[in-house]
C-alpha positions as CSV (number, residue, x, y, z in Angstrom):
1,X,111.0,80.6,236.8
2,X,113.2,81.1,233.8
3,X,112.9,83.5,231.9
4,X,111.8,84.0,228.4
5,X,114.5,84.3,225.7
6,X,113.4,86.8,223.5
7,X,113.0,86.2,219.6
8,X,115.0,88.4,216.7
9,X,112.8,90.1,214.8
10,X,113.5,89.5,211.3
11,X,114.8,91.8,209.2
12,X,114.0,93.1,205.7
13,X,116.1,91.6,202.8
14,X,118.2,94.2,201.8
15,X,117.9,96.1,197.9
16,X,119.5,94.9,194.9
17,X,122.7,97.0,194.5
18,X,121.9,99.1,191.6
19,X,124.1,98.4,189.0
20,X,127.0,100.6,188.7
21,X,126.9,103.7,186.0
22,X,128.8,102.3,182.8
23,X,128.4,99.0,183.3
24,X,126.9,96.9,180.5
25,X,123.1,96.1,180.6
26,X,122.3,92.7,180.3
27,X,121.0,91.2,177.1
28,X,117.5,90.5,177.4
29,X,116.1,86.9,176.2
30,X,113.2,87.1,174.1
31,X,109.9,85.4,175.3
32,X,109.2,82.5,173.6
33,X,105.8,83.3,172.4
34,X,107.8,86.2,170.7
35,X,110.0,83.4,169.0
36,X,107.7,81.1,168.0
37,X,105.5,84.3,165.8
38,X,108.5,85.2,164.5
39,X,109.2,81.5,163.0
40,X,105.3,81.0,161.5
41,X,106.0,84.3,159.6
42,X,109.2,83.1,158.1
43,X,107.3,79.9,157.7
44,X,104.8,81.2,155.5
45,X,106.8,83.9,153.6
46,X,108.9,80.9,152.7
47,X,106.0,78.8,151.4
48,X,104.5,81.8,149.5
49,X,105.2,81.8,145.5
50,X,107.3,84.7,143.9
51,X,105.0,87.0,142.0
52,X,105.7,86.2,138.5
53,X,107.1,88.7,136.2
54,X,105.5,90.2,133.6
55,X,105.8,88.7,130.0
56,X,107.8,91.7,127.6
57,X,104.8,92.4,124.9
58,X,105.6,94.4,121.6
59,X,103.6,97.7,120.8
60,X,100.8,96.7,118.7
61,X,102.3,99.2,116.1
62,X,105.3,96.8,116.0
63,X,103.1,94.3,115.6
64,X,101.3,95.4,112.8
65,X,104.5,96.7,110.7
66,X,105.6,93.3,111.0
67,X,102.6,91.7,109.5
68,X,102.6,93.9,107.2
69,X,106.0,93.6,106.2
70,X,105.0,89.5,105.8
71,X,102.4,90.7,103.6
72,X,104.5,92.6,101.0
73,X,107.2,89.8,101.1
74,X,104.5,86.8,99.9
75,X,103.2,88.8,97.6
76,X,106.9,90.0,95.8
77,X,107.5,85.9,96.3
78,X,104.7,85.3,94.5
79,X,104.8,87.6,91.4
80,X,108.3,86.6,90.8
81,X,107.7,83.0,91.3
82,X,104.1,82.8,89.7
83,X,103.2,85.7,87.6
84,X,106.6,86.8,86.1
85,X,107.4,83.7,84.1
86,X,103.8,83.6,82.6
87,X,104.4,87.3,81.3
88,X,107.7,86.5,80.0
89,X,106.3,83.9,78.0
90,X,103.3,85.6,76.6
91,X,105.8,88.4,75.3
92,X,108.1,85.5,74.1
93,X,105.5,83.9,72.0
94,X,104.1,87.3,70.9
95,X,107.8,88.2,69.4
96,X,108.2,85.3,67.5
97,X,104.6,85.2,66.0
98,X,105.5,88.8,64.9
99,X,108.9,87.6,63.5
100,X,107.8,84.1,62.2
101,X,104.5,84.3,60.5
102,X,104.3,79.9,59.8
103,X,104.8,80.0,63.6
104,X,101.9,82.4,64.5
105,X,99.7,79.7,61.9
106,X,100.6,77.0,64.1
107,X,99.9,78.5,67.4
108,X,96.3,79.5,66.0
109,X,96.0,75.9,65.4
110,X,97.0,74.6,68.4
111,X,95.0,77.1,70.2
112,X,92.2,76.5,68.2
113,X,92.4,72.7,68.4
114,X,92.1,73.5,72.4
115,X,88.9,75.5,72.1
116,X,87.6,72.4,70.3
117,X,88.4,69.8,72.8
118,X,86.4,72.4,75.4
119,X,83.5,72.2,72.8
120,X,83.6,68.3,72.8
121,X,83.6,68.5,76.2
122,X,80.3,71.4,76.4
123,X,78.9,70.4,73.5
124,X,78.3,73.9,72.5
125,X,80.3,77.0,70.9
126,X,80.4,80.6,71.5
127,X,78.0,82.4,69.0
128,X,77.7,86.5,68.1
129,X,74.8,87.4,67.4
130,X,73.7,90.6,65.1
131,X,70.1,91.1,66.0
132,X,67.3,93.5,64.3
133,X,68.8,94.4,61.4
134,X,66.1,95.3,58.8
135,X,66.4,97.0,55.1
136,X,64.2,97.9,52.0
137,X,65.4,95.6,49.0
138,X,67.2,97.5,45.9
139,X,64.4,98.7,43.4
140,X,61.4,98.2,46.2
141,X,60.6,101.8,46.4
142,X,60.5,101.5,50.1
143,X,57.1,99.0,50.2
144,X,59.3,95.8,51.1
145,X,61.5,95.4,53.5
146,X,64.1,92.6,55.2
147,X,63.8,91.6,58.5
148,X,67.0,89.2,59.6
149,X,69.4,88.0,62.4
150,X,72.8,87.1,61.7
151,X,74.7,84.9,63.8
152,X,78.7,84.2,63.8
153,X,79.8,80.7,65.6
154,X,83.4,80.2,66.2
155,X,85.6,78.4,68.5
156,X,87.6,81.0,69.2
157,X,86.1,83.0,71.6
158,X,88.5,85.8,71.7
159,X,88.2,85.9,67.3
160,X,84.3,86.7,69.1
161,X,85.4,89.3,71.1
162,X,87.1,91.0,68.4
163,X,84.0,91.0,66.4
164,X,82.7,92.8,68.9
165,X,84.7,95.5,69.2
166,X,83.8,96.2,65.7
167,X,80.0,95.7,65.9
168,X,79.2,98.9,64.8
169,X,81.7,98.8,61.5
170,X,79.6,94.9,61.0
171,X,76.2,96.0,61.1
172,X,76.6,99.0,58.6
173,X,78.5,96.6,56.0
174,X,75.9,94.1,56.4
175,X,73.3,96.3,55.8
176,X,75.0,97.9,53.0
177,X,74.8,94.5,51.6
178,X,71.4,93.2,52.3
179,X,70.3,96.8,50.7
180,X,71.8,95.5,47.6
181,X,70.2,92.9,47.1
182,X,67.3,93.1,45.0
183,X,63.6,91.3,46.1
184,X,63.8,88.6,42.8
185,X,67.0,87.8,44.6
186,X,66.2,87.7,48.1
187,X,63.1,85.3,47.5
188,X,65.2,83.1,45.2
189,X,65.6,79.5,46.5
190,X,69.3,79.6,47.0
191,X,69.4,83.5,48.6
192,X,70.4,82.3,52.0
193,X,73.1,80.4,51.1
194,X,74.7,83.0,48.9
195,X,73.7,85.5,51.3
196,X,75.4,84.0,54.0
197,X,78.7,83.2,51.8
198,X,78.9,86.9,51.1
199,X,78.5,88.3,54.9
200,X,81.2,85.8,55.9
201,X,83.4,87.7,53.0
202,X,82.6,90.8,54.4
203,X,83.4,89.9,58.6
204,X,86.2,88.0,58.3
205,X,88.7,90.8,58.0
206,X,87.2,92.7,60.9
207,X,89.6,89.8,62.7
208,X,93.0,91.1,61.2
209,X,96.0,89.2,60.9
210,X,94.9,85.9,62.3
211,X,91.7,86.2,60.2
212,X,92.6,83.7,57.7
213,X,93.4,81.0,60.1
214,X,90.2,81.4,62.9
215,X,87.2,79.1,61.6
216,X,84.1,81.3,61.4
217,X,80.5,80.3,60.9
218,X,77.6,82.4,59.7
219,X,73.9,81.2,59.9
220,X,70.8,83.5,59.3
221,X,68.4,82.3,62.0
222,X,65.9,85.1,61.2
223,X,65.7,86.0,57.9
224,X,61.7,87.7,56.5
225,X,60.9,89.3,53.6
226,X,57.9,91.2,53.5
């Protein structure tokens, strides 16, 4: 019989040789899961907008000098632009009416011829009125009396404001006048018109220098004796 040739055994694989002291390590390669993250990110950060910055706003202080400033500026433009030449002439024509008296008659009239094309256009003028004014007649020992309105119409409306101003100087001339008068007089059949001929004598001059060339009208629209 032969004889049985016996099997080697195998034997186990041997280490890895460690790797020497100083040598270099070897690089390691990333995994690609790693790789692919790391693209998506950039992806993404790449895709996202820039924050925008903020717009540079002025302190509201700033803000409301300069509006202010604005302000002041229109309303310089507009004085020297609007206002001062209307002054300038006002004081112009006021000099020469002082130094030219024909020239101050012909501005009344031109003025005057104005404030009647406004009446044409109204159809009514501006009227003063001196109301309640009541007086014994001369000689009636104080058992008679006048009761009467007087009423100035003029087309001049600042002549009317004038008269105003001197409504207290008015009334006590007209009723120093209409105390004059005695009753025969005042129940006469021409007493209104004289009467009124005499008060226009007596207001006129209240108007000054321009009072000779302002038409005035004087009606007695209430006018009892008793």
């Amino acid at each position: 019989m032969s004889e049985a040739t016996p099997t080697p055994q195998s034997q186990p694989a041997a280490p890895a040789a460690a790797p020497a002291a100083g040598a270099p390590a070897e690089a390691k390669t990333p995994a690609p899961a790693a790789a692919a993250a790391g693209d998506k990110a950039a992806a993404k950060q790449a895709a996202t907008p820039a924050a925008p910055r903020a717009a540079f706003q002025l302190p509201p202080v700033v803000v409301m000098l300069g509006v202010v400033a604005l302000a002041l500026g229109a309303g310089v433009a507009a004085g020297t632009l609007v206002v001062a030449p209307r002054v300038i002439q006002a004081r112009l024509v006021a000099a020469r009416q002082a130094a030219d008296p024909s020239y101050r008659k012909a501005h009344r009239k031109d003025r005057n011829k104005d404030k009647k094309d406004k009446k044409g256009e109204t159809g009514k003028s501006p009227v003063y009125r001196l109301d309640n004014i009541i007086v014994n007649p001369a000689g009636s020992q104080g058992q008679r009396f006048l009761m009467c309105s007087v009423a100035i119409e003029s087309d001049d409306s600042r002549a009317l404001d004038v008269l105003r101003e001197h409504e207290i100087e008015l009334r006590d001339h007209v009723v120093t006048l209409l105390s004059q008068q005695t009753l025969e007089r005042l129940t006469s059949q021409n007493a209104r018109d004289s009467i009124r001929t005499e008060l226009l004598a007596i207001i006129r001059p209240a108007l000054g220098p321009d009072a000779d060339d302002t038409d005035l009208k004087v009606f007695l629209p209430q006018f009892v004796v008793q």
